[in-house]
C-alpha positions in Angstrom: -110.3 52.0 9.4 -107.0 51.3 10.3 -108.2 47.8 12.3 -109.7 46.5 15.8 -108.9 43.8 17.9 -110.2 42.9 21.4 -108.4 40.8 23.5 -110.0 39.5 26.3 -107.7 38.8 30.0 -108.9 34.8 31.4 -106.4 33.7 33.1 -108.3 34.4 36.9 -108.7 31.8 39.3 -111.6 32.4 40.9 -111.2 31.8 43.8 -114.5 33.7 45.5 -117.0 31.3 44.0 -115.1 27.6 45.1 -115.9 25.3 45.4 -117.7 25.6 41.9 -114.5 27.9 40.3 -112.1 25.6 40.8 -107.6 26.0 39.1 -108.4 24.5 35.6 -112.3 25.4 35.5 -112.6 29.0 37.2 -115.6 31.0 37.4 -115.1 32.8 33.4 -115.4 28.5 32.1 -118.5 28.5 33.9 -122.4 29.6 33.8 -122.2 31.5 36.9 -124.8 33.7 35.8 -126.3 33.0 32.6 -127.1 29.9 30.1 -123.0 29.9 29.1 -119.9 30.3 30.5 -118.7 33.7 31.1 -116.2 33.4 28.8 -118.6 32.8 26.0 -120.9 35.2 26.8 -118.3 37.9 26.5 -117.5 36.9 23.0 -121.0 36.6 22.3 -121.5 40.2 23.2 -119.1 40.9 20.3 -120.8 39.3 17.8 -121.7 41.7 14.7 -119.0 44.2 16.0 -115.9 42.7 15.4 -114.8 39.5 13.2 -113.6 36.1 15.6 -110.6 36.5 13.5 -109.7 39.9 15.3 -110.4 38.4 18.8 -107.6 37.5 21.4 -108.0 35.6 24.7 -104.7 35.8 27.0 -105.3 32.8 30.0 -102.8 30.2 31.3 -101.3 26.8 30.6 -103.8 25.2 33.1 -106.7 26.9 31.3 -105.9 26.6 28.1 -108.0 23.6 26.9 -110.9 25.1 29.1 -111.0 28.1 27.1 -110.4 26.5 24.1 -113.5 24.1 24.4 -115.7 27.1 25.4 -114.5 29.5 22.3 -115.1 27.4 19.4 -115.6 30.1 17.6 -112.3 31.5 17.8 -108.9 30.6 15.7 -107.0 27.9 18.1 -103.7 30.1 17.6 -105.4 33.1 19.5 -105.9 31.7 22.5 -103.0 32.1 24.1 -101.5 30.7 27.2 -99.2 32.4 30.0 -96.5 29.5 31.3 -97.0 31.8 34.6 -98.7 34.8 35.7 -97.3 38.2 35.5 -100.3 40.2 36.6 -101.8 42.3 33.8 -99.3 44.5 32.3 -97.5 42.1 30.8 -100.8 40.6 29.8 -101.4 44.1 27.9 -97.9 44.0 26.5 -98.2 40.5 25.1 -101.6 41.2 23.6 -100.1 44.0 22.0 -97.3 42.5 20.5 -99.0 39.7 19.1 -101.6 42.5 17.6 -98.4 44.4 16.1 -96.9 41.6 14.4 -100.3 41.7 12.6 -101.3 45.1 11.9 -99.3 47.8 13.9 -101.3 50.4 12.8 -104.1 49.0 14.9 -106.2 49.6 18.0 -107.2 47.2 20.6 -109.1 47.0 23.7 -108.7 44.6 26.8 -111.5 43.1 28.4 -111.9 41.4 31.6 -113.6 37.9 30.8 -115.9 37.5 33.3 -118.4 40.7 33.4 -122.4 40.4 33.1 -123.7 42.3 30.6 -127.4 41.7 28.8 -127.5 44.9 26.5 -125.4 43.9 24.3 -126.8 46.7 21.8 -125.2 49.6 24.5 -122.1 48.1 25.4 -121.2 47.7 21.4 -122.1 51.7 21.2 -119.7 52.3 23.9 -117.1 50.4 22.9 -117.2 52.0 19.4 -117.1 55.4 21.0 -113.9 54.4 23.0 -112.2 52.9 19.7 -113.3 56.5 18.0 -111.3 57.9 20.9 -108.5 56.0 20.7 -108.0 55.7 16.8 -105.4 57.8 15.4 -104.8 59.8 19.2 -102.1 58.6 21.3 -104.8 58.5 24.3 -105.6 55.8 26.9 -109.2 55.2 27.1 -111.0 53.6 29.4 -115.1 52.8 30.0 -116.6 53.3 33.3 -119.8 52.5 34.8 -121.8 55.2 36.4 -122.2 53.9 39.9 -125.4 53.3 41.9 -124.3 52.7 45.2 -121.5 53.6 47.3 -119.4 50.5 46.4 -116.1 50.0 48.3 -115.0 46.6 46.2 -114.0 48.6 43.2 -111.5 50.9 42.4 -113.1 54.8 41.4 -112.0 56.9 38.0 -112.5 60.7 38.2 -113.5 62.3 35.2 -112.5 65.9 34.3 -113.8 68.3 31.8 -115.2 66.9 28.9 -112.7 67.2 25.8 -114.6 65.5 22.9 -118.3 64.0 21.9 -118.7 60.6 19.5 -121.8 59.9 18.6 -123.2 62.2 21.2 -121.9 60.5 23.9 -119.2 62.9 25.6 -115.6 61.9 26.1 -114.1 63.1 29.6 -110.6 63.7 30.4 -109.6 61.6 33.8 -108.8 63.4 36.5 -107.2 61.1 38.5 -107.6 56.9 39.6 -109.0 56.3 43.0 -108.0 53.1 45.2 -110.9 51.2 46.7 -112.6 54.1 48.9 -113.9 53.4 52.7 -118.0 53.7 52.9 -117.7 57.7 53.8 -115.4 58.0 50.7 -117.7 55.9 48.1 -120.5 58.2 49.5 -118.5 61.4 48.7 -118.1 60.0 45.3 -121.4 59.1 44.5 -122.3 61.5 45.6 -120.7 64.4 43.7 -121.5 63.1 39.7 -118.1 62.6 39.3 -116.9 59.2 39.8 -117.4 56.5 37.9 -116.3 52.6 38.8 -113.4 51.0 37.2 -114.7 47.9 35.2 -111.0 47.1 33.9 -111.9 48.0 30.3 -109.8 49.6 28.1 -108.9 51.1 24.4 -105.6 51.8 23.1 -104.2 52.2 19.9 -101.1 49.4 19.5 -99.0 52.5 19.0 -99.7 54.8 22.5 -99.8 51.5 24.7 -96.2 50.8 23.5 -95.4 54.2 24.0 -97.0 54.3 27.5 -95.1 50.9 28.8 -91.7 52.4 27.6 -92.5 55.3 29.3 -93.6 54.4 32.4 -92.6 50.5 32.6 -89.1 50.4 30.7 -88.3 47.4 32.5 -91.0 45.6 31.5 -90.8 46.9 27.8 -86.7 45.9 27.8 -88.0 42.3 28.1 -91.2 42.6 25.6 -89.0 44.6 23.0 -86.6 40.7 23.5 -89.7 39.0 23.2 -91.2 40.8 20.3 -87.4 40.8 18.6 -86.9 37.1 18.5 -90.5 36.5 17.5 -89.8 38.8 14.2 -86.8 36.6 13.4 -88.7 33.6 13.3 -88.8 31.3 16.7 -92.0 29.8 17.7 -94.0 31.7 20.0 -94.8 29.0 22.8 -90.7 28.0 23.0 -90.6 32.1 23.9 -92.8 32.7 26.4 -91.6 29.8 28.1 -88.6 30.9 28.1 -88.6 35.1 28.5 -92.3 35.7 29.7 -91.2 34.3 33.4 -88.5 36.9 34.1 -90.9 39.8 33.0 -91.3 42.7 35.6 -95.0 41.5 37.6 -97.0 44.9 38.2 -100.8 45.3 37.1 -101.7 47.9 34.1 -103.3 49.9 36.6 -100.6 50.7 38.5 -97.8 51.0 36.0 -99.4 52.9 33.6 -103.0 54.0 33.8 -102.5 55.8 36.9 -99.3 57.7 35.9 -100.5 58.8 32.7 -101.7 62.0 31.5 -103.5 61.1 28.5 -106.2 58.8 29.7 -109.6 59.5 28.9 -113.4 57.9 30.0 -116.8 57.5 29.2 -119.5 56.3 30.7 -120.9 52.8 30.5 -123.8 53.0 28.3 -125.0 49.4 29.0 -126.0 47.4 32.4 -122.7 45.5 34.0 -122.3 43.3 36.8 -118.6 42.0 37.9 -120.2 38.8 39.4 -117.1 39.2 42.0 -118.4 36.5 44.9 -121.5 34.1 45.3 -124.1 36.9 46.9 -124.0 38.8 43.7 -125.9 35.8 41.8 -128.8 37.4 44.3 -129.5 39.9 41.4 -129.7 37.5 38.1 -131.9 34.6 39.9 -135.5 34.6 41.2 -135.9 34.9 45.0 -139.1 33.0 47.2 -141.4 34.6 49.2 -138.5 34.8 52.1 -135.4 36.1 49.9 -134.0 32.8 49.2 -132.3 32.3 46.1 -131.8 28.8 44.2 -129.6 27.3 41.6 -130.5 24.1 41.5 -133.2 22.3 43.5 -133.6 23.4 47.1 -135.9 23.3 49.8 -136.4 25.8 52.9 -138.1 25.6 55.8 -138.4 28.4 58.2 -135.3 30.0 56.6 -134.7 33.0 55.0 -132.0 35.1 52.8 -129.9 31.9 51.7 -128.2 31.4 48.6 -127.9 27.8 47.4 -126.2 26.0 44.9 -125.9 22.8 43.8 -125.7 20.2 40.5 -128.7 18.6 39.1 -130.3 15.8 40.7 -128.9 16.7 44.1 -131.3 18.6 46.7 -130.3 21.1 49.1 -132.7 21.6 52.2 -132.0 24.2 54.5 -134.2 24.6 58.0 -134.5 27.7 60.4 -131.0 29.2 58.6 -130.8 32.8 57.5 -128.0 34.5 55.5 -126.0 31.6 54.2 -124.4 31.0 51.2 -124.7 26.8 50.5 -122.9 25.5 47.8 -122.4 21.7 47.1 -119.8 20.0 44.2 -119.5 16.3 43.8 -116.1 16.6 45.9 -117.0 19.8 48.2 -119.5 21.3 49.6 -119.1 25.2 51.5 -121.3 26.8 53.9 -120.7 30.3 55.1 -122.6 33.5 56.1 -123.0 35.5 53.2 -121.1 39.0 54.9 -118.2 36.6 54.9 -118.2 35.3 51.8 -114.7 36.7 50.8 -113.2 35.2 53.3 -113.7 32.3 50.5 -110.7 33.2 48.9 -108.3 33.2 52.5 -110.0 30.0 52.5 -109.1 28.8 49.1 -105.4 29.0 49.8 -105.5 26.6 53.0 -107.1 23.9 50.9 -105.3 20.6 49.4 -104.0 21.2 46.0 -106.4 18.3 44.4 -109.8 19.9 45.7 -108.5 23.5 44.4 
């Protein structure tokens, strides 16, 4: 085997679930849904498939201590920290630079930080089928999840004919990437078999990524190819990303190089997932009462029905004749909105004083 990595992208703000996600302690640092932080509970999921050693996380200077007390498990040097964001192609390049310098012959994949996912036994199956795809193939692959309702929050992956079969799970060719559909669209989707949701999770050997961002992001790869250059002769690694990783070109992975590409291939999710993207999805991981209410923390409701609360220990929320709203109370904030509004949150987010974001 020629090697695996997994690097996992944690650099998000979070910015749907303030005031608990707040700049330096986002929503993957916390146990949004769960007994750990997201964070953790995505490494966790890797346990028995791939060695700590061979585990990336890619966040940001503000984060960096955050992750870093949440991943004990990992090497200190492989956490590394963005001095500014440059959306997630450069994330990808960075990864895989770092991964080259190690083992070129490699393949990797990128994980978003912040999924739910309980069976842990299915999603390791799945992700060995996408390294078996990747491995020794100049192919992009990519898992997606098999939708069950005709979602219009996430971007769609069409799969074409079916071109190979690991472990009797078949590997489709992708027909084409699909922006975030209106509600007629996601019907015609679901509809048809042959759409699956894009979770942001994908496998790549170190060798066709590199390929991929020359080909389709050469600007981009002018500045990794200085990055990865002066990092072979030598200079420290932070005293170069301070330095070169501002001025690289800003465009997600999506966009520059998984929709342009011709080579991309997809299975389907062989495991449960939830994206946990805004408060009302915590709705499907806690108990509700008799009238739909939801509770994380104490709470008390009277004539109410449909609420979602939150709120620290030792603090009780009491809601009377209310239905629909989403309660959440900090020591320094507390939010109250309808849940059909709640991402709005994030329009909100950006009006607030720097200290309470």
């Amino acid at each position: 085997m020629a090697g695996r990595y997994v690097v996992i992208m944690a650099g998000g703000k979070g910015e749907r679930f303030w005031p608990a996600s707040r700049l330096k302690r986002p929503k993957h640092l916390l146990p949004i849904v769960g007994d750990k932080p997201m964070l953790t509970q995505t490494v966790d999921r890797l346990k028995g498939f791939i060695d700590p050693s061979c585990i990336y996380v890619i966040t940001n200077s503000e984060q960096l201590e955050g992750v870093r007390d949440v991943c004990p498990m990992l090497p200190e040097e492989n956490v590394v920290a963005e001095p500014v964001g440059r959306d997630t192609a450069a994330a990808v390049g960075l990864a895989m630079l770092l991964i080259k310098k190690e083992n070129p012959a490699a393949a990797m994949a990128m994980l978003p930080a912040d999924a739910f996912i309980e069976n842990h036994a299915g999603f390791q199956k799945a992700l060995d089928v996408a390294f078996q795809a990747a491995e020794g193939s100049s192919s992009l692959v990519t898992i997606g999840i098999a939708p069950t309702e005709p979602a219009t929050g996430y971007g769609y992956i069409q799969k074409g004919s079916a071109i190979a079969n690991f472990a009797g799970q078949d590997v489709f060719r992708v027909a084409e990437f699909k922006e975030k559909p209106d509600l007629a669209t996601a019907k015609m989707y679901v509809d048809s078999g042959d759409y699956y949701w894009n979770a942001g999770m994908f496998v790549w050997s170190v060798a066709a990524i590199s390929d991929a961002l020359a080909r389709f992001t050469p600007i981009l790869k002018t500045g990794l190819d200085e990055l990865e250059n002066r990092l072979n002769a030598g200079e420290a690694l932070a005293t170069l990303l301070k330095e070169l990783y501002p001025n690289l070109e800003k465009i997600s992975i999506d966009f520059a190089v998984m929709e342009k590409a011709d080579n991309v291939q997809t299975l389907a999710a062989t495991f449960d997932w939830d994206d946990v993207g805004a408060w009302p999805a915590i709705e499907r991981h806690f108990p509700k009462d008799d009238a739909g209410n939801v509770a994380d923390g104490e709470a008390v409701f009277e004539a109410s029905s449909g609420n979602i609360t939150v709120a620290p220990d030792g603090h009780v929320l009491a809601l009377v004749g209310v239905d629909d709203l989403i309660v959440v109370h900090t020591k320094d904030a507390t939010l109250v909105c309808r849940k059909g509004e709640s991402q709005k949150i994030k329009d909100l987010v950006k009006r607030l004083d720097a200290d309470i974001v």
